[in-house]
N, C-alpha and C positions, 0 to 999 in steps of 0.2 A: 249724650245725656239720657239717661233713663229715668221713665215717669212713672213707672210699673205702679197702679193704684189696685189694682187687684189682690196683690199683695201683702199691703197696707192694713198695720194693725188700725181697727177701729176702738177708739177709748170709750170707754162709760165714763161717766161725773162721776166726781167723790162728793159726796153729799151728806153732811151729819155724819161722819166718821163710817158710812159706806160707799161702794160702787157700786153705782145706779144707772141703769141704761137709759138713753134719754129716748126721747118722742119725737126730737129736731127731724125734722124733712130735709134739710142742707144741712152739709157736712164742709167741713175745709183741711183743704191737705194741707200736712206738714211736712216742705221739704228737705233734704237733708242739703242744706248750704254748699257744701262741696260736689255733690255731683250731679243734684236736681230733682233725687230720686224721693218720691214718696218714700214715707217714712211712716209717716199715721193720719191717721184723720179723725179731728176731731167736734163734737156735735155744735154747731149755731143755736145756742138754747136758746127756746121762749120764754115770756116773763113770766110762766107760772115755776119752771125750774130753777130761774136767776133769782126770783125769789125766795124758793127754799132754801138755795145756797147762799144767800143773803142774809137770811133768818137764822141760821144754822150756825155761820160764824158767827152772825154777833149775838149768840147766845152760848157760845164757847169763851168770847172774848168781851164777856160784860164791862166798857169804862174806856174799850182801848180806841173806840173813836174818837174819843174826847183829847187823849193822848198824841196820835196822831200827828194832827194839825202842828200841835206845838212841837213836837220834835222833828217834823220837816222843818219847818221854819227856822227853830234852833241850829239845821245843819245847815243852811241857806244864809244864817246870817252869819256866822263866825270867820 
């Protein structure tokens, strides 16, 4: 099995309809299930980035957390 992490694409955040590098100090690999091998690695954001990406959709997506709830539910209960 190979772990090759040096190899490993590192991803930016997509943020507000850009790719944004983050600030994260830790990163976590992502392995490729079949063989073990790094794949990519992507950033452990802090709460000022999970924020803006928080901020960002639901200001793309005005109402749809209201939505949400009731159409889990709807699929949970039928």
């Amino acid at each position: 099995m190979s772990t090759a992490v040096a190899s490993a694409l590192q991803l930016p955040q997509y943020i507000n309809g850009q790719w944004v590098e983050s600030t994260a100090t830790e990163w976590l690999d992502v392995p490729n299930p079949a063989t073990g091998e790094v794949l990519a690695r992507v950033p452990l954001s802090g709460a000022e980035e999970v924020n803006a990406a928080v901020e960002a959709a639901s200001a793309a997506f005005p109402g749809c957390a209201e939505l949400l709830p009731r159409t889990a539910f709807s699929r949970c209960s039928n």
